[in-house]
gemmi code that builds the backbone of each chain (N, CA, C; Angstrom):
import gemmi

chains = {
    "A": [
        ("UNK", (0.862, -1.190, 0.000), (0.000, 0.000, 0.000), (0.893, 1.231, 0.000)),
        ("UNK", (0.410, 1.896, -1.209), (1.326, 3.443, -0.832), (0.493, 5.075, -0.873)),
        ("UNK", (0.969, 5.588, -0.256), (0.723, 6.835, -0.471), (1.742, 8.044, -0.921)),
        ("UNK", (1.102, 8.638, -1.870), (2.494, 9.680, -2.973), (1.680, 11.322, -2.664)),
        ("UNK", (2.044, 11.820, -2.291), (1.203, 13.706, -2.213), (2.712, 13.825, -2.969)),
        ("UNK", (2.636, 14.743, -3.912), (3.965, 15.524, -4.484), (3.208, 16.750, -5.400)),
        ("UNK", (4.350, 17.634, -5.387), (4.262, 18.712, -5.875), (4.626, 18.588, -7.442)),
        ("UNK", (4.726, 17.545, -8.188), (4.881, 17.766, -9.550), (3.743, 16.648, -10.272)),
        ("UNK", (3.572, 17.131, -11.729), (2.730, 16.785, -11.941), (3.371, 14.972, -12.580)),
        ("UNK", (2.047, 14.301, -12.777), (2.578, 12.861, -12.607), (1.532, 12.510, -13.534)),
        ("UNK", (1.777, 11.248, -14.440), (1.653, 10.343, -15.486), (0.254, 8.819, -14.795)),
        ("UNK", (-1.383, 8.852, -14.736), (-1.366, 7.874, -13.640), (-1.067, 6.599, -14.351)),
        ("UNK", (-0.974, 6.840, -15.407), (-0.989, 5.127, -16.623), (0.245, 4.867, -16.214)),
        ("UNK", (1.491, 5.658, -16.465), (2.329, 5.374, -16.235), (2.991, 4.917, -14.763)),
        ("UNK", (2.357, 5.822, -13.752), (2.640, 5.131, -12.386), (2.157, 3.989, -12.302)),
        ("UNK", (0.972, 3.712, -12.931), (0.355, 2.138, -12.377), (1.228, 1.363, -13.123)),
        ("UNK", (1.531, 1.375, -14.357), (2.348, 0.547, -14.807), (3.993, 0.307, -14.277)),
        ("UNK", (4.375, 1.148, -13.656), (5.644, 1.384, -13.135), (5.511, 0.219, -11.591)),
        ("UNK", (4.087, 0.368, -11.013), (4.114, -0.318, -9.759), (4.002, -1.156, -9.536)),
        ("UNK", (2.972, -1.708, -10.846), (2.971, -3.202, -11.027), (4.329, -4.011, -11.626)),
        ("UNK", (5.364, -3.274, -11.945), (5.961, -3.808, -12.298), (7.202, -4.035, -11.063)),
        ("UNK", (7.084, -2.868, -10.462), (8.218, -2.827, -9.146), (7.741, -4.219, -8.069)),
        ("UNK", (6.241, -3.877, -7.982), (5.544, -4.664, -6.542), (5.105, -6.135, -7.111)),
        ("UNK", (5.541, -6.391, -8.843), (5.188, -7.344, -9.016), (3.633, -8.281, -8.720)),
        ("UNK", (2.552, -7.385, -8.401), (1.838, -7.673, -7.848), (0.662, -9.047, -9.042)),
        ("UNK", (0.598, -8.485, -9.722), (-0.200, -8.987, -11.263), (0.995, -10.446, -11.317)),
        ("UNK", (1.266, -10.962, -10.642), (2.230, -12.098, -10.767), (1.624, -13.252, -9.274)),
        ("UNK", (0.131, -13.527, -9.819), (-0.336, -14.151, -8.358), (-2.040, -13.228, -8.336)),
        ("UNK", (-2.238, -13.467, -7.306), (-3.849, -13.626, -6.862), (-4.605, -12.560, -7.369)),
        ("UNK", (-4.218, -11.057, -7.783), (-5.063, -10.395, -8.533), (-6.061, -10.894, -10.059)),
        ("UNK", (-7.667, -10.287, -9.387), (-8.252, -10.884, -11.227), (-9.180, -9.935, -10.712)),
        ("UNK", (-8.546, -8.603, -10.387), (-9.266, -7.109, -10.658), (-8.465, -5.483, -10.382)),
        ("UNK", (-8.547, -4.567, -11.311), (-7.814, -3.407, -11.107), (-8.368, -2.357, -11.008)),
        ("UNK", (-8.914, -1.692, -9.763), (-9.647, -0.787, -10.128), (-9.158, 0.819, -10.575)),
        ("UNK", (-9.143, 1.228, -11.325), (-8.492, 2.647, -11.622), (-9.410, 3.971, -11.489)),
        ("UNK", (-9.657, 4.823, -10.468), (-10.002, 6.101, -10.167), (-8.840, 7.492, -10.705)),
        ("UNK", (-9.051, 7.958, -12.000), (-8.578, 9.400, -11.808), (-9.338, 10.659, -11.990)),
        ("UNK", (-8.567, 11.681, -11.224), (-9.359, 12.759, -11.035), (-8.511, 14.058, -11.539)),
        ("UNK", (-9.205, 14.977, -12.485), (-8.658, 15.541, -13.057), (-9.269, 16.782, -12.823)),
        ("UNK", (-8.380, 17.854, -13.525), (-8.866, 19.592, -12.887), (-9.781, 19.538, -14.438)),
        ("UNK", (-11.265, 19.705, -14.010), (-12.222, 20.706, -15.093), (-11.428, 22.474, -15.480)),
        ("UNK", (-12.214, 22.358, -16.410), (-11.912, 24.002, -16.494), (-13.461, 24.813, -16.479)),
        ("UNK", (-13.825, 24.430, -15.326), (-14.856, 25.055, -15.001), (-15.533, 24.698, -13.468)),
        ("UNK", (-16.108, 25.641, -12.714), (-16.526, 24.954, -12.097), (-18.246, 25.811, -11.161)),
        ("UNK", (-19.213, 25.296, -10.679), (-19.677, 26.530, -10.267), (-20.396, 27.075, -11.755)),
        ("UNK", (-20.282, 27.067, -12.556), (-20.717, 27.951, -13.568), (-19.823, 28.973, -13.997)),
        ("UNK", (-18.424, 28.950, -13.875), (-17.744, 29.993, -13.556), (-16.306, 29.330, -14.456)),
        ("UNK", (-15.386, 29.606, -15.358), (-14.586, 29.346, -15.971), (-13.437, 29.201, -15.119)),
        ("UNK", (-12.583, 28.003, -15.328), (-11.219, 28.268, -14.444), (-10.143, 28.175, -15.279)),
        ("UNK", (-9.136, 28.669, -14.876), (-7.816, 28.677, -15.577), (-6.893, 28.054, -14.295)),
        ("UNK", (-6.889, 27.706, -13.245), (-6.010, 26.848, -13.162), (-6.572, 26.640, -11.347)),
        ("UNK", (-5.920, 26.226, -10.775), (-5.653, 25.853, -9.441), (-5.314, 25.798, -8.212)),
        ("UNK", (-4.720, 26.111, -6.977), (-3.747, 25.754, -6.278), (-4.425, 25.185, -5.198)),
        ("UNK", (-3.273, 24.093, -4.922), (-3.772, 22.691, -3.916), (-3.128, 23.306, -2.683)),
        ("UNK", (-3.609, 23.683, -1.707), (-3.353, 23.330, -0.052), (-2.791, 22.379, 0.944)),
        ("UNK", (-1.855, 21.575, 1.337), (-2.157, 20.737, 2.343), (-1.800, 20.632, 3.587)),
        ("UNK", (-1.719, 19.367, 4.447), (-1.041, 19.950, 5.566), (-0.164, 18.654, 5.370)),
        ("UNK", (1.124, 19.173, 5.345), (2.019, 18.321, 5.270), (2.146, 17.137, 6.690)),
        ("UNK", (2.302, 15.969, 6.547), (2.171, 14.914, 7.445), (0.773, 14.359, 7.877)),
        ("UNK", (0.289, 15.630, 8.123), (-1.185, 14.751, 8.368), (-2.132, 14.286, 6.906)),
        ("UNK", (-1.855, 14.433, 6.299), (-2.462, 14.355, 4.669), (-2.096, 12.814, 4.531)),
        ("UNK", (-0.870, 12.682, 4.561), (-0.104, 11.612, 4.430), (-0.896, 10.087, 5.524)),
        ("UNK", (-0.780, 10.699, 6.258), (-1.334, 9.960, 7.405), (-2.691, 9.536, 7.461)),
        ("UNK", (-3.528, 10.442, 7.122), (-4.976, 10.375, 6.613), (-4.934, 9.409, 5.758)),
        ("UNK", (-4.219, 9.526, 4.884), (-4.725, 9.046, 3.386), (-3.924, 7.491, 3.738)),
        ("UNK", (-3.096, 7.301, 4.637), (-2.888, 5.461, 5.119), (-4.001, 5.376, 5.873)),
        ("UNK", (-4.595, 5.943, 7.185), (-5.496, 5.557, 8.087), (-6.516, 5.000, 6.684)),
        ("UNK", (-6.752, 5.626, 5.982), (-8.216, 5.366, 4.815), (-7.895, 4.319, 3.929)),
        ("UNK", (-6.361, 4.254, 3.328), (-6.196, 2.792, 3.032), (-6.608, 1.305, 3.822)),
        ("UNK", (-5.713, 2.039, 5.393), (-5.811, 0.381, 6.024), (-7.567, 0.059, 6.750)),
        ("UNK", (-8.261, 1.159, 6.401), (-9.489, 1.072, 6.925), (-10.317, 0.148, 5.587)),
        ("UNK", (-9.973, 0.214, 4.327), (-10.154, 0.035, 3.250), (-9.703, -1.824, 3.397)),
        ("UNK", (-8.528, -1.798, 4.153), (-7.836, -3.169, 3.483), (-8.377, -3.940, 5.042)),
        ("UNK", (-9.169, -3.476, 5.482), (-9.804, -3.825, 6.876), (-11.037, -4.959, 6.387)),
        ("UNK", (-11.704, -3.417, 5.661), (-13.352, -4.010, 4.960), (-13.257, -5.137, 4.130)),
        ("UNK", (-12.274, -4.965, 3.131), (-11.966, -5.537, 2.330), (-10.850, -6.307, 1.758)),
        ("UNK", (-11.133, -7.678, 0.944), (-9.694, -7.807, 1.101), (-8.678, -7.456, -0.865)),
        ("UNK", (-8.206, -6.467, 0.025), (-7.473, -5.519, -0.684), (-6.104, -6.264, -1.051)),
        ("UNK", (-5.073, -6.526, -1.911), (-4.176, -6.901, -2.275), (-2.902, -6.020, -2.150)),
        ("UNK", (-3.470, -4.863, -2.819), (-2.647, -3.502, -2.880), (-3.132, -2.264, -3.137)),
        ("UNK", (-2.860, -1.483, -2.881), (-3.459, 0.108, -3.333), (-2.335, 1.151, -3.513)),
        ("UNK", (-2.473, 2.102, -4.639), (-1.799, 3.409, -4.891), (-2.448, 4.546, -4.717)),
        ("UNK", (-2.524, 5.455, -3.789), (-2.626, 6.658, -3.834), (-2.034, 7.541, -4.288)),
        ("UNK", (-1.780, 8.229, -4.946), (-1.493, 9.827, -5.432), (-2.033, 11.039, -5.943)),
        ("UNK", (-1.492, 11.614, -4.966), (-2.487, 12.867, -4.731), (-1.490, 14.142, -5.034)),
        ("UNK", (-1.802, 15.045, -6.143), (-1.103, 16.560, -6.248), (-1.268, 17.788, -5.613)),
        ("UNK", (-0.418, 18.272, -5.432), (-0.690, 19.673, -4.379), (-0.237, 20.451, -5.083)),
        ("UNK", (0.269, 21.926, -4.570), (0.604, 22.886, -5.225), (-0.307, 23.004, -6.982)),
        ("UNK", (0.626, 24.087, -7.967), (-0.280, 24.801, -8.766), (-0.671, 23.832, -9.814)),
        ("UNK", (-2.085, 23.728, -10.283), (-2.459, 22.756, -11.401), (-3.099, 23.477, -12.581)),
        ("UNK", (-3.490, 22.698, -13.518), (-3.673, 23.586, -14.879), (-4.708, 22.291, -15.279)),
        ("UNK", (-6.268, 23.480, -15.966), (-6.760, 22.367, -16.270), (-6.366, 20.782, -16.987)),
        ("UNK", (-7.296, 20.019, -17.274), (-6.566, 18.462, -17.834), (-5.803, 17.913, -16.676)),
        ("UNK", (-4.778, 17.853, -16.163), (-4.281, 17.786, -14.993), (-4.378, 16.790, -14.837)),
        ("UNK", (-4.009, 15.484, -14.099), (-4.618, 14.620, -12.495), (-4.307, 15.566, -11.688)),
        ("UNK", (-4.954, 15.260, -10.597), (-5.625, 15.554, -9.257), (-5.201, 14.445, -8.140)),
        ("UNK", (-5.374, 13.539, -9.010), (-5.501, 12.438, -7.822), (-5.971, 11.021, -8.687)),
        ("UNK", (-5.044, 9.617, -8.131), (-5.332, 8.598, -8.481), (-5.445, 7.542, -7.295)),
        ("UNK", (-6.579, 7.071, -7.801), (-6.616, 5.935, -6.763), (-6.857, 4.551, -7.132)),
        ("UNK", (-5.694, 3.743, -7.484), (-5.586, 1.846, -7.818), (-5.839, 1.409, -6.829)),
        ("UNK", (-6.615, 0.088, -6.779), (-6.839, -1.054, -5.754), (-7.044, -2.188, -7.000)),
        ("UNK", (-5.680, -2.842, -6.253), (-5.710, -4.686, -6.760), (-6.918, -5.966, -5.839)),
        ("UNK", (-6.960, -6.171, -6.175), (-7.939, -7.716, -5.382), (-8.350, -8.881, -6.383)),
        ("UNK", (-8.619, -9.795, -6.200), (-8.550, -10.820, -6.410), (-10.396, -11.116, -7.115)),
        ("UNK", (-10.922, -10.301, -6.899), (-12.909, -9.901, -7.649), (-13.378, -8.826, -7.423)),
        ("UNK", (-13.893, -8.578, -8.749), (-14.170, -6.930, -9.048), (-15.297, -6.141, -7.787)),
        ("UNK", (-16.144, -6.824, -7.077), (-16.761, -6.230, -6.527), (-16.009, -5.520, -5.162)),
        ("UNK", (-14.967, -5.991, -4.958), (-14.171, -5.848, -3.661), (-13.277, -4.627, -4.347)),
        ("UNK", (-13.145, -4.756, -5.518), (-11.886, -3.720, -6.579), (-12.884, -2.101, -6.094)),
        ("UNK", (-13.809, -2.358, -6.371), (-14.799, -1.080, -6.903), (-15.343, -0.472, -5.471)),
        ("UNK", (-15.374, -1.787, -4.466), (-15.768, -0.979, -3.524), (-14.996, -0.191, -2.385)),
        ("UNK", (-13.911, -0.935, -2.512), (-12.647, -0.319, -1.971), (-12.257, 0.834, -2.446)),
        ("UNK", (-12.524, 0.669, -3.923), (-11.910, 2.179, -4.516), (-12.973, 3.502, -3.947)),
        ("UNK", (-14.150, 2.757, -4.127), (-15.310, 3.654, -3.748), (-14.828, 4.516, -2.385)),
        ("UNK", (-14.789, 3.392, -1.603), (-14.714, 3.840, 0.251), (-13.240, 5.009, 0.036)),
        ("UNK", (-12.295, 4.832, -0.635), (-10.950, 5.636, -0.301), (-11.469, 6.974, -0.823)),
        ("UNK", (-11.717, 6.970, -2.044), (-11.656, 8.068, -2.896), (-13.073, 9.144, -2.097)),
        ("UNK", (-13.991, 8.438, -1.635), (-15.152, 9.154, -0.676), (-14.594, 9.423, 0.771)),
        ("UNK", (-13.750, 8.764, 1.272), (-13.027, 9.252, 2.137), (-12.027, 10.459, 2.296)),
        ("UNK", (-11.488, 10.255, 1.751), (-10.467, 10.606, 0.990), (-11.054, 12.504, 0.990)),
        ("UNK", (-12.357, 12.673, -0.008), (-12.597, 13.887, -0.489), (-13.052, 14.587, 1.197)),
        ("UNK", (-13.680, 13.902, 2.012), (-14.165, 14.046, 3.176), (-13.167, 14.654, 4.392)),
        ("UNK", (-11.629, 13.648, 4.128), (-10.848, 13.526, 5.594), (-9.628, 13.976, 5.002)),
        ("UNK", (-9.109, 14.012, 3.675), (-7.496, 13.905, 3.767), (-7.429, 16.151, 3.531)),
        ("UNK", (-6.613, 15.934, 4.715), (-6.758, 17.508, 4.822), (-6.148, 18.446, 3.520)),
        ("UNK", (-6.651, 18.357, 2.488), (-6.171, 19.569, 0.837), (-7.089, 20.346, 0.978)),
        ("UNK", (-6.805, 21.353, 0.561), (-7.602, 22.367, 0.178), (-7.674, 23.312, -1.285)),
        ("UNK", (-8.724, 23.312, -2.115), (-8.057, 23.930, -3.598), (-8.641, 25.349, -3.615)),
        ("UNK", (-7.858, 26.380, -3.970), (-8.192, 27.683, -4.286), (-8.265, 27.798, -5.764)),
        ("UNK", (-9.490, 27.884, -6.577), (-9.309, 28.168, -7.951), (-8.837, 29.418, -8.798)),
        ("UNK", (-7.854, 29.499, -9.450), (-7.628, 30.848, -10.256), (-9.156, 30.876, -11.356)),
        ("UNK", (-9.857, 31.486, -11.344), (-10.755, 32.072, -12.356), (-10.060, 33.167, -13.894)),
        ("UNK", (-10.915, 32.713, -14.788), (-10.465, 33.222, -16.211), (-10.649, 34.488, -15.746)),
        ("UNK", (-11.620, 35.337, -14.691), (-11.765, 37.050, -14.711), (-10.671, 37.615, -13.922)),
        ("UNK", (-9.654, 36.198, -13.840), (-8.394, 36.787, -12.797), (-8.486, 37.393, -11.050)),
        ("UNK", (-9.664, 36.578, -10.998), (-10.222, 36.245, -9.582), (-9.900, 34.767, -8.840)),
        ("UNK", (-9.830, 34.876, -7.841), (-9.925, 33.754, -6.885), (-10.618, 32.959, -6.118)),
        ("UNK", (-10.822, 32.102, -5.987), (-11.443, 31.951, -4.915), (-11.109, 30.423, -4.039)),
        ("UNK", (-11.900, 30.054, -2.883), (-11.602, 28.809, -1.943), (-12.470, 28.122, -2.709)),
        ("UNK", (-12.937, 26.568, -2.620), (-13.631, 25.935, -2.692), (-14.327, 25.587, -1.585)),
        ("UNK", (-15.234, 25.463, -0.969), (-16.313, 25.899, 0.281), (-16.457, 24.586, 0.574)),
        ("UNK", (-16.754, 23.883, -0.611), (-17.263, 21.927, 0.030), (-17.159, 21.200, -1.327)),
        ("UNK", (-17.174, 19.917, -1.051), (-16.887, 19.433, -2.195), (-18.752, 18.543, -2.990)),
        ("UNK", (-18.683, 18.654, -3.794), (-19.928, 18.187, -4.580), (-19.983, 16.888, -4.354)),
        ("UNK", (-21.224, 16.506, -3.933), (-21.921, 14.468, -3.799), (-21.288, 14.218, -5.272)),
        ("UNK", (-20.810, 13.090, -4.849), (-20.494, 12.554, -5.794), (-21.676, 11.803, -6.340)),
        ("UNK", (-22.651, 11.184, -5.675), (-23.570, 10.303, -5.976), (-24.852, 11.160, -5.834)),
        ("UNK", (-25.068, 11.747, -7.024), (-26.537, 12.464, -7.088), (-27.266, 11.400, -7.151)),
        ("UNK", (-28.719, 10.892, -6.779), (-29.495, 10.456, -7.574), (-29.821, 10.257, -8.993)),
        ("UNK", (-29.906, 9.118, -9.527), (-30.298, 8.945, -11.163), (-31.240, 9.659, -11.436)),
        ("UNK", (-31.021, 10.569, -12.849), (-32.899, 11.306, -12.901), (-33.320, 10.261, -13.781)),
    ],
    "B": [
        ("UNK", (3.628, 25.870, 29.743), (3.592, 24.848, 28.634), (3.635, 25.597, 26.869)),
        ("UNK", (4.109, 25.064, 26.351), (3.596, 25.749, 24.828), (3.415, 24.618, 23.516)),
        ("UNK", (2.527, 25.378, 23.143), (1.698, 24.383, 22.732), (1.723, 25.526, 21.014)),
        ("UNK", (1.658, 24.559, 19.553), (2.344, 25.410, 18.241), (0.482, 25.081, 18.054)),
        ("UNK", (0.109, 26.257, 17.232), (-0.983, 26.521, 17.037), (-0.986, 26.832, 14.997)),
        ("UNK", (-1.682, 25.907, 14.448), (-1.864, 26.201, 13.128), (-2.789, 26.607, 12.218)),
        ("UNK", (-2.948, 26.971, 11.198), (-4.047, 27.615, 10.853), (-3.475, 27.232, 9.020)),
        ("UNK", (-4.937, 26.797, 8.391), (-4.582, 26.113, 6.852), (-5.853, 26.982, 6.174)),
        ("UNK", (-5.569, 26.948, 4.872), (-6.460, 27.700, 3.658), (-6.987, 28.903, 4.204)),
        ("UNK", (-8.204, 29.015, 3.777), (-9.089, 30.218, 3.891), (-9.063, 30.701, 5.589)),
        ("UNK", (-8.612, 29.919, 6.243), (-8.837, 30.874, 7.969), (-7.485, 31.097, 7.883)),
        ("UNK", (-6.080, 30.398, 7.351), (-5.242, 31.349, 7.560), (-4.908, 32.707, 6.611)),
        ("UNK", (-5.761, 32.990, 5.395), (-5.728, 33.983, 4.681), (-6.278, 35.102, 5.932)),
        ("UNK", (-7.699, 34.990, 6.047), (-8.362, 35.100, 7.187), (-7.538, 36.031, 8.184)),
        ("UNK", (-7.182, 35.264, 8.747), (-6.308, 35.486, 10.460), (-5.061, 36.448, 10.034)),
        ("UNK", (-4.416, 36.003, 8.363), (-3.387, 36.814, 8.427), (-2.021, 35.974, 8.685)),
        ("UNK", (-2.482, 35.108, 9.198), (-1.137, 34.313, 9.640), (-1.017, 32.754, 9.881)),
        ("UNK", (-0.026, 31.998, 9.585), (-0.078, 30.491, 9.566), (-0.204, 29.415, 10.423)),
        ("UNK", (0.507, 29.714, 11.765), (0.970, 30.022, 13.333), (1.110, 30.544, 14.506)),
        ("UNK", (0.424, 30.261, 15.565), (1.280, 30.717, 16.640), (1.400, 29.865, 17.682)),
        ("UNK", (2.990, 30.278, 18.582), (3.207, 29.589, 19.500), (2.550, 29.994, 20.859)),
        ("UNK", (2.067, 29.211, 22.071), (1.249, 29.834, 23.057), (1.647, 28.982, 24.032)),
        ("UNK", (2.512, 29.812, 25.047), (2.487, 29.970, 26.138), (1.498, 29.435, 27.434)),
        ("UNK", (1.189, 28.408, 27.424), (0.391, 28.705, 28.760), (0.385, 27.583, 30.349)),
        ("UNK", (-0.195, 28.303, 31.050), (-0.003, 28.137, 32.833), (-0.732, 26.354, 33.039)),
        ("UNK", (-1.736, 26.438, 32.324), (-2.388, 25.184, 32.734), (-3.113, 24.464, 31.307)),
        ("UNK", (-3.951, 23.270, 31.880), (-4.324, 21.997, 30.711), (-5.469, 22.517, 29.936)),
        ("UNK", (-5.021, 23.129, 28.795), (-6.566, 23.558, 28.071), (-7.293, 22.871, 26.629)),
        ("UNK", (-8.577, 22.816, 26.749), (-8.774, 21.952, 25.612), (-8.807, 23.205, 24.056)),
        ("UNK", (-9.059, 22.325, 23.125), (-8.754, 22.852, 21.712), (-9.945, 23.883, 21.938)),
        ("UNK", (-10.979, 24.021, 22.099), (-11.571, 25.201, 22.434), (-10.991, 26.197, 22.842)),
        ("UNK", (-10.241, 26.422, 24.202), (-9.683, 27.052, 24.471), (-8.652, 27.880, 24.149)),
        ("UNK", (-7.938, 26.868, 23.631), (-6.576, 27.139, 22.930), (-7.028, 27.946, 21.544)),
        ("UNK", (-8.128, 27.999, 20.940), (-8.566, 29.160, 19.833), (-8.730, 30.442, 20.666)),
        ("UNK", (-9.478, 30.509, 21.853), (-9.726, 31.619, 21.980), (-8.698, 32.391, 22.969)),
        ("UNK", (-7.755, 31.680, 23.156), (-6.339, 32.110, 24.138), (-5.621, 32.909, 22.814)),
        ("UNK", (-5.523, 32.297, 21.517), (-5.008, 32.575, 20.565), (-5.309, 33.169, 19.427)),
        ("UNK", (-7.113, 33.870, 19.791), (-7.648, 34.451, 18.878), (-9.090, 35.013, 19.664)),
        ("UNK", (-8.449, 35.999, 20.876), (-9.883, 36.770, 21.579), (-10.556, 37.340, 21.343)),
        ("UNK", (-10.174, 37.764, 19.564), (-11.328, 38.555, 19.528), (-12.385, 38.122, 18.234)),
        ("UNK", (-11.512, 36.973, 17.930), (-12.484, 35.953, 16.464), (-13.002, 35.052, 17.390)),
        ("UNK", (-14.432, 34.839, 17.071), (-15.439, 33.890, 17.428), (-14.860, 32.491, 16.725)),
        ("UNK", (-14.752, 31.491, 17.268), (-14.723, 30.152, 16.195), (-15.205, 30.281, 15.263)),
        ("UNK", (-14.605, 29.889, 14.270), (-15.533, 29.501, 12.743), (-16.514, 28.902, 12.641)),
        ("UNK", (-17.378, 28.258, 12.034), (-18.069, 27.223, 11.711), (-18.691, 27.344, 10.542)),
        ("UNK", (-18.292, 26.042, 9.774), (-17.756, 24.648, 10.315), (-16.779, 24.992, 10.568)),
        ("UNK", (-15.941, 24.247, 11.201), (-14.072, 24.228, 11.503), (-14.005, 22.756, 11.766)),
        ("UNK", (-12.538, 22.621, 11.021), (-12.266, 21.000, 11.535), (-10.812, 20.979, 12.862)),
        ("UNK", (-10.777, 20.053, 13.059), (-9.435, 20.439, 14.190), (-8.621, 19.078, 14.575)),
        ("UNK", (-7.400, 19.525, 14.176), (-6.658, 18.220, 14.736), (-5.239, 18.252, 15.720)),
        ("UNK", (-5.203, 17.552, 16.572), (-3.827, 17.486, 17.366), (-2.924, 16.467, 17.397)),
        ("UNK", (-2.002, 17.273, 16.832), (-1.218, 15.793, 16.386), (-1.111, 15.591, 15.049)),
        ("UNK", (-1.631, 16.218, 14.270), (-1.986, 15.535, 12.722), (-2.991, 14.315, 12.929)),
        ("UNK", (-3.878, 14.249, 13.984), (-4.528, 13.267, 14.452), (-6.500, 14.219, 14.436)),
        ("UNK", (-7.055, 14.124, 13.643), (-8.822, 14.753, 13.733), (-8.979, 14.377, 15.517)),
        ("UNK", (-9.296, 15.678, 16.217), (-9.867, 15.848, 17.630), (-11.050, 16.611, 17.375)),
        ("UNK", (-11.543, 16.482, 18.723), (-12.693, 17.855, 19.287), (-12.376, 18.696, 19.421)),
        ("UNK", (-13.392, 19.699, 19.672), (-13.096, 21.259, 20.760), (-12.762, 20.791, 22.142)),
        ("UNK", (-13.516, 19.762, 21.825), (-13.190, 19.585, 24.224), (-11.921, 18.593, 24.189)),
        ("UNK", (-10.998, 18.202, 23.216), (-10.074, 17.208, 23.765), (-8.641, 18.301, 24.108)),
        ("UNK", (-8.428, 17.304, 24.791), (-6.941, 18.365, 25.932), (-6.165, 18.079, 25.442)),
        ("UNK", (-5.296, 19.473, 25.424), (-4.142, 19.786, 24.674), (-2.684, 19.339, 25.520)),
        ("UNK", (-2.132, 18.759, 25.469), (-1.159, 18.795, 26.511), (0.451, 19.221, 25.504)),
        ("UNK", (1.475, 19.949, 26.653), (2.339, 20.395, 26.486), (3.303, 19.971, 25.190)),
        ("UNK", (3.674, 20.700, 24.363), (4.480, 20.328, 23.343), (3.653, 19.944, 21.948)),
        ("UNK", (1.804, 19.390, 21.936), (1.231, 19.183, 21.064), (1.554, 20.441, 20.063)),
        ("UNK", (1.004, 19.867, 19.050), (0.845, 20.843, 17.738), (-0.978, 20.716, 17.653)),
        ("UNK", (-1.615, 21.812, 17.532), (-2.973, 21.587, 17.540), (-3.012, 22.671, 15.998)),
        ("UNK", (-4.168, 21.850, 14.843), (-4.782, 22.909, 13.638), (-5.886, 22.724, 13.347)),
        ("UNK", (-6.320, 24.462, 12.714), (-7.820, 24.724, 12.599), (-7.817, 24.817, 11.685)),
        ("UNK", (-8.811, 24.384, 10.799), (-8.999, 24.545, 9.637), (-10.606, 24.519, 8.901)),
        ("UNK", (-10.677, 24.506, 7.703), (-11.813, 24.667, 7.315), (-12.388, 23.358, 6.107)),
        ("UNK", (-13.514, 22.986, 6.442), (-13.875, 21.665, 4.992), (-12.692, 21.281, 4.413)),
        ("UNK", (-12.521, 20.155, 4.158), (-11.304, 19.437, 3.018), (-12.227, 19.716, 1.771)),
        ("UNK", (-11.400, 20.039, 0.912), (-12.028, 19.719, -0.454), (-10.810, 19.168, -1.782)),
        ("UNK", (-10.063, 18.458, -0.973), (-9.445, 17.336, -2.319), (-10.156, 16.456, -3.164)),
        ("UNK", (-9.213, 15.932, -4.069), (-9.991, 15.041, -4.518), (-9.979, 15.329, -6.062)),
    ],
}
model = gemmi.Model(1)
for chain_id, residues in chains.items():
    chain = gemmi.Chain(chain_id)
    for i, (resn, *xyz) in enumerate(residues, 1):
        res = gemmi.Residue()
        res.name, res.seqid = resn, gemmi.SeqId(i, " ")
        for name, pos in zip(("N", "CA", "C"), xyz):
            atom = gemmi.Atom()
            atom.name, atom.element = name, gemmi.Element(name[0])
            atom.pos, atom.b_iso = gemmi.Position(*pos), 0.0
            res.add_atom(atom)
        chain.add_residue(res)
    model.add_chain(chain)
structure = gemmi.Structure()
structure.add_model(model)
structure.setup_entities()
């Protein structure tokens, strides 16, 4: 299980492929991958954005975001997981944030990924200030349900 | 005792400042320790708060040398 917060921007195809190849994991009991990425809109609010900046609190972010893994590999049985998460300045297109979970059947893949990444938006202490196209600023106040109701 | 006091995003734009260190005589909880360190701002709300890099209450006790921070909604992700 890992957790990555860094200040530069990062590749997630390429990290997953890089980890599976380090952790060897796809060599044995995995027969599911779940892949979560999250990327900067250029919009948000109704309101145009031109770019970003991520907040965090260094150590406890880090820490959060294992407590929510091993709470994850608690529920479920989890094989492996990658977190990475970007801070500092972003530009739309972007990742944001990736979240892999290996396991051994897809329903355990999806729900694990589910529980981190909802956790995750809830507990791991970031904060994003958006640059706006009118060369305004602003905080982001709360983050949007992910799970509206179907209309 | 002193106890490092932090402040993240929009309350430390807010406040003006990132930190402070505080001085004090006896055992006070995270409630306290805002308004020892900010008498004349009312708490926020919402506010989140942690000691330690660890999510606490307003009423959990601060003891000597902690790092206690206030902050506002996470919104990563």
């Amino acid at each position: 299980m890992t957790v990555i917060v860094t200040g530069c921007g990062f590749d997630p195809w390429q990290e997953i492929q890089n980890y599976q190849q380090t952790t060897g994991i796809l060599d044995g009991q995995v027969g599911a991958t779940n892949v979560f990425i999250g990327t900067l809109r250029d919009f948000n609010d109704g309101t145009a954005v031109k770019g970003m900046t991520l907040e965090h609190y260094p150590g406890m972010t880090e820490r959060q975001l294992e407590i929510i893994i091993s709470e994850a590999a608690r529920q479920w049985p989890v094989i492996d997981a990658l977190v990475i998460h970007r801070v500092g300045d972003i530009l739309p297109n972007e990742p944001i944030v990736l979240v892999a979970v290996w396991t051994s059947h897809r329903g355990d893949a999806f729900d694990a990924s589910r529980h981190i990444m909802e956790a995750l938006k809830s507990k791991a202490p970031f904060w994003k200030k958006e640059r706006l196209v009118s060369a305004d600023s602003r905080w982001v106040k709360e983050n949007t349900n992910g799970y509206k109701p179907a209309q | 005792m002193s106890i490092k006091v932090r402040y993240f995003a929009s309350l430390k734009e807010d406040l003006g400042r990132s930190e402070d260190i505080l001085e004090t005589a006896s055992l006070l909880t995270v409630r306290q320790i805002w308004q020892c360190a900010n008498p004349q701002q009312t708490l926020p709300n919402p506010i989140l708060v942690a000691v330690n890099k660890d999510y606490a209450d307003l009423e959990s006790l601060v003891n000597d040398g902690d790092e206690v921070a206030f902050f506002p909604p996470v919104t990563g992700g």
